[in-house]
C-alpha positions in Angstrom: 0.0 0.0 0.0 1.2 3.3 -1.1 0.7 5.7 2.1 0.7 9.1 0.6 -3.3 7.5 -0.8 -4.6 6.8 2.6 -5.6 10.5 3.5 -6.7 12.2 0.3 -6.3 16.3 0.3 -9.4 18.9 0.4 -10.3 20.8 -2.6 -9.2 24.5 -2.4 -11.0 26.9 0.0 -12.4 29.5 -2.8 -11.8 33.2 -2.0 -11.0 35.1 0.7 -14.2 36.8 2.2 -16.0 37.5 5.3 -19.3 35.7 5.3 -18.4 33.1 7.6 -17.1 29.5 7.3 -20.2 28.4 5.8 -19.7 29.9 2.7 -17.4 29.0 0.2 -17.2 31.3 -2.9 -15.1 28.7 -6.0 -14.0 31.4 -8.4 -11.8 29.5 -10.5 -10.8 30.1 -13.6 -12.5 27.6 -15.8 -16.1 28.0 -14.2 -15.9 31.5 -14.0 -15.2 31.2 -17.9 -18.1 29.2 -18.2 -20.2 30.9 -16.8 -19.3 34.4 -18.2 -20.3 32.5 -21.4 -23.9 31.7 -19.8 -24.2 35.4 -18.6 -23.6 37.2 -22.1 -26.4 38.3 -24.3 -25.8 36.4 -27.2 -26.0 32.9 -25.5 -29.2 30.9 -26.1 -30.1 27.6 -25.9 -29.3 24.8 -26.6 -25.9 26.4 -25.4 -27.0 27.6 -22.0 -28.7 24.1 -21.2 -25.1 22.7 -21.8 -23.8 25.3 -20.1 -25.5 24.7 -16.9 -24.5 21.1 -17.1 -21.0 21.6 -17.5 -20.8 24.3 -14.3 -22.9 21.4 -12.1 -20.6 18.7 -13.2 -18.0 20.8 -11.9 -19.5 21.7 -8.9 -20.7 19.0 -7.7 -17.2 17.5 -8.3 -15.8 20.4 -5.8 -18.4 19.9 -3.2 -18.6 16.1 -3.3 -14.9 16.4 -2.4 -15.2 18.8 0.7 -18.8 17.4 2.3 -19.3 13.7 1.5 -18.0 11.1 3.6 -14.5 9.1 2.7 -13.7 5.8 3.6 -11.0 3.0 3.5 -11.2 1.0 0.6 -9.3 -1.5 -1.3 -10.2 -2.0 -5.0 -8.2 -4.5 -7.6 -7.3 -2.8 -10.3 -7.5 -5.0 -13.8 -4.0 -5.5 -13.7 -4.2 -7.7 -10.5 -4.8 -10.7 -12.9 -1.1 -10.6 -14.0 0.6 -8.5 -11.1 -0.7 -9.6 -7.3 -0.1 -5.7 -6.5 -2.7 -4.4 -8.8 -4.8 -3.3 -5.9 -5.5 0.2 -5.1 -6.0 0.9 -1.5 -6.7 4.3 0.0 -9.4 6.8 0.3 -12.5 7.1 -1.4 -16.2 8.6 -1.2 -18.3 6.3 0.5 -20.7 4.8 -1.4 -23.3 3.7 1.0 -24.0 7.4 2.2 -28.0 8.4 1.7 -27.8 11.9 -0.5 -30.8 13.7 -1.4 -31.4 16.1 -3.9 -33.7 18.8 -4.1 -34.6 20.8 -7.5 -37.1 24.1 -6.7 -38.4 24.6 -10.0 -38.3 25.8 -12.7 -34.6 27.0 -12.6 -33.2 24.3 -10.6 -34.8 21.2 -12.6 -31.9 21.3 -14.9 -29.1 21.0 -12.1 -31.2 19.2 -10.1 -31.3 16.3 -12.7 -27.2 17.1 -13.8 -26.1 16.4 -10.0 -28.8 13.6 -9.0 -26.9 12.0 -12.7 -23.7 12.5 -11.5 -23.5 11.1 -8.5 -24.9 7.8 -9.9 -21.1 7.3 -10.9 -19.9 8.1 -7.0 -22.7 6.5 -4.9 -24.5 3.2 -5.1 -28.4 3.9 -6.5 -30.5 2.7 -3.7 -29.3 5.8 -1.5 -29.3 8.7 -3.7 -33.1 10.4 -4.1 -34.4 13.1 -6.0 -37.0 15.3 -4.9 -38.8 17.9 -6.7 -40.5 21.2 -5.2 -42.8 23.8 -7.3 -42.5 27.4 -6.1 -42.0 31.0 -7.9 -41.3 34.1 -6.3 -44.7 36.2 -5.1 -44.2 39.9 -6.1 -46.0 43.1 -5.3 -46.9 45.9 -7.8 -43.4 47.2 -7.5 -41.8 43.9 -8.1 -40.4 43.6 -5.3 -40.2 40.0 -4.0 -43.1 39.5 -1.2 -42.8 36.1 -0.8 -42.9 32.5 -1.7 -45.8 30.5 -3.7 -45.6 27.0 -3.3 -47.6 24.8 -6.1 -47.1 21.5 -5.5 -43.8 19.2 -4.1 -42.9 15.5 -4.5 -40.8 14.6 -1.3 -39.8 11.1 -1.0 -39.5 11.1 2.7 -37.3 11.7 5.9 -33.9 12.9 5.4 -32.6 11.2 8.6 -28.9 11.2 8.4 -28.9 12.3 4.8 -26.6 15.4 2.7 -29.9 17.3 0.9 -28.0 18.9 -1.8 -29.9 22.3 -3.4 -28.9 22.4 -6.9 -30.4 26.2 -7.4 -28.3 28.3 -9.8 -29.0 31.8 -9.0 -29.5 33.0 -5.3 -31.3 36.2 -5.1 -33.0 37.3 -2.1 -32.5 33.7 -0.4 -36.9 33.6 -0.5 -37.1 30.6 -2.1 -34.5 28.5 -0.4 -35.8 30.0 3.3 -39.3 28.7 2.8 -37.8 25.1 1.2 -35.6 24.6 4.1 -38.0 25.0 6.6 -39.9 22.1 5.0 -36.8 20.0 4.9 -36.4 20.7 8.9 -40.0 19.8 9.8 -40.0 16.4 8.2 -40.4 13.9 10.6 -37.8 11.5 11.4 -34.1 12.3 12.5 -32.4 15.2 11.4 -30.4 15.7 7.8 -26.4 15.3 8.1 -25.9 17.9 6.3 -27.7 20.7 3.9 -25.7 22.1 1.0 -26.7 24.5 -1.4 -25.1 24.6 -5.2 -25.7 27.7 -6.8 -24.1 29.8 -9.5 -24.2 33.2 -8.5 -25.2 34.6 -5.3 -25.6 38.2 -3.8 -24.8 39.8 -0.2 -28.6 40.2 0.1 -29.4 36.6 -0.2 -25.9 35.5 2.1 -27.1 37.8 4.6 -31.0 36.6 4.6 -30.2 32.5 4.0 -27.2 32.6 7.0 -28.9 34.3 10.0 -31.9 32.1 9.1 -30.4 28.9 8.9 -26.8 29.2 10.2 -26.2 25.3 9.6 -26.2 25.5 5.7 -23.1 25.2 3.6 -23.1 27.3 0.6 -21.4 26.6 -2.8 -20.9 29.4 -5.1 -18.9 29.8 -8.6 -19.3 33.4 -8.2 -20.2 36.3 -5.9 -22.6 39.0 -7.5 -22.1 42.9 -6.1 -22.5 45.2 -8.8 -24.5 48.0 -7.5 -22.0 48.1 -4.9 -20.8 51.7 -4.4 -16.7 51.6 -6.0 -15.4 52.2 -2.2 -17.5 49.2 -1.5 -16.3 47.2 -4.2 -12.6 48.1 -3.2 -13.0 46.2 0.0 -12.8 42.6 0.7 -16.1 40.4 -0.2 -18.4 40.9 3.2 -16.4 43.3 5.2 -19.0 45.9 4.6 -21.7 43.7 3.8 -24.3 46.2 4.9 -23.0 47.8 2.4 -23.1 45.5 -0.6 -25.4 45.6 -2.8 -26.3 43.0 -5.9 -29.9 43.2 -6.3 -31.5 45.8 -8.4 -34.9 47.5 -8.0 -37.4 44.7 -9.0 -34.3 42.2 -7.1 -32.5 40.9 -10.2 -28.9 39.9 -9.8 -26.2 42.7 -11.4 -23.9 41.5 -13.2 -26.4 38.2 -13.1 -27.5 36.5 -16.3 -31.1 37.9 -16.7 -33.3 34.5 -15.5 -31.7 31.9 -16.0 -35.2 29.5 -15.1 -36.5 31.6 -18.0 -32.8 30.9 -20.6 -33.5 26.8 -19.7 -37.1 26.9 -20.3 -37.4 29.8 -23.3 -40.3 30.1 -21.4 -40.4 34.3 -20.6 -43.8 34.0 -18.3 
């Protein structure tokens, strides 16, 4: 057994901010290429449906390496039928962890499916589920965001000891994602393991809403929206004036953003 295997290292930590240890901003340089790509004007689909794939293969590769559980294991390699030391022993995800995954439609059907896919190839089938929730954003005459509608949800049961992933691409005002967790936390049975959310983009707005309300979620994030950020503001360190920091515009759309990205995967403008 080779030793340096038996203790794998953790994926980067993302960029330096001041949101707390719960969130976990992934800049890098090949999904933030991506996803500029997905944000620009000109992109339609079937591009920004392949798009979004792409960025959720790549996340959920990043946050399958920092929350699921490792184990021992020791797998022959196809060479052990001519070489006795074709075996490779060391750490691995464990493939008998439950994993749930939730898609709030309509934007997060897409990922939703992409991650619940992917881990097919980690995890064995019986404990992965899929779950699916209906809900869009209630508005008042100004547009601003008043609450949550929920139209209908197919949940498959407890969560005891499970990781409930959130594939949700862009994270707003946190509205959505506050009202879906609180249904997650009132299922009966034992508690989750662990709740993740996956998104794209988020914004101060929604970090600050979605972490004083439910201080136990880990956050994911390719990229960090603050555009309407004053340029003092945006000279400073991510969350160091988070009162601050501002990404949503007046009817709460993200700046820089992508313009609906539930809308780009559906060509559905209604």
């Amino acid at each position: 057994m080779d030793p340096q295997y038996s203790r794998l290292p953790a994926p980067g930590l993302g960029i330096a901010h001041a949101y707390g240890p719960q969130v976990h901003i992934l800049s890098q340089p090949y999904p933030m290429s991506l996803l500029a790509r997905l944000c620009a004007p000109e992109t339609t689909q079937p591009m920004v449906g392949r798009l979004v794939c792409h960025l959720y293969d790549w996340l959920l590769a990043e946050v399958a390496g920092r929350v699921l559980a490792r184990r021992q294991v020791s797998v022959p390699t196809r060479m052990r039928a001519s070489e006795p030391r074709g075996v490779y022993q060391g750490e691995a995800i464990d493939r008998r962890q439950p994993v749930v995954v939730v898609d709030v439609a309509r934007a997060g059907m897409v990922p939703g499916q992409q991650v619940y896919d992917g881990l097919h190839d980690l995890l064995d089938p019986d404990v992965i589920r899929q779950d699916h929730v209906m809900a869009s954003r209630r508005t008042d005459e100004h547009g601003q965001v008043v609450g949550l509608d929920v139209h209908g949800a197919k949940i498959g049961g407890p969560v005891t000891d499970a990781v409930v992933l959130f594939p949700d691409p862009m994270a707003a005002t946190g509205t959505s994602l506050d009202a879906v967790l609180q249904t997650y936390k009132s299922l009966p049975g034992g508690a989750a393991r662990r709740f993740v959310a996956m998104h794209l983009i988020v914004t101060p707005e929604y970090l600050r809403r979605i972490t004083r309300a439910h201080p136990e979620l880990e956050i994911y994030a390719v990229r960090l929206d603050r555009g309407l950020s004053s340029a003092e503001v945006l000279a400073t360190p991510p969350g160091t004036r988070w009162e601050e920091e501002v990404g949503l515009n007046a009817v709460q759309y993200i700046v820089p953003g992508a313009g609906g990205v539930g809308e780009l995967l559906n060509n559905s403008w209604v």
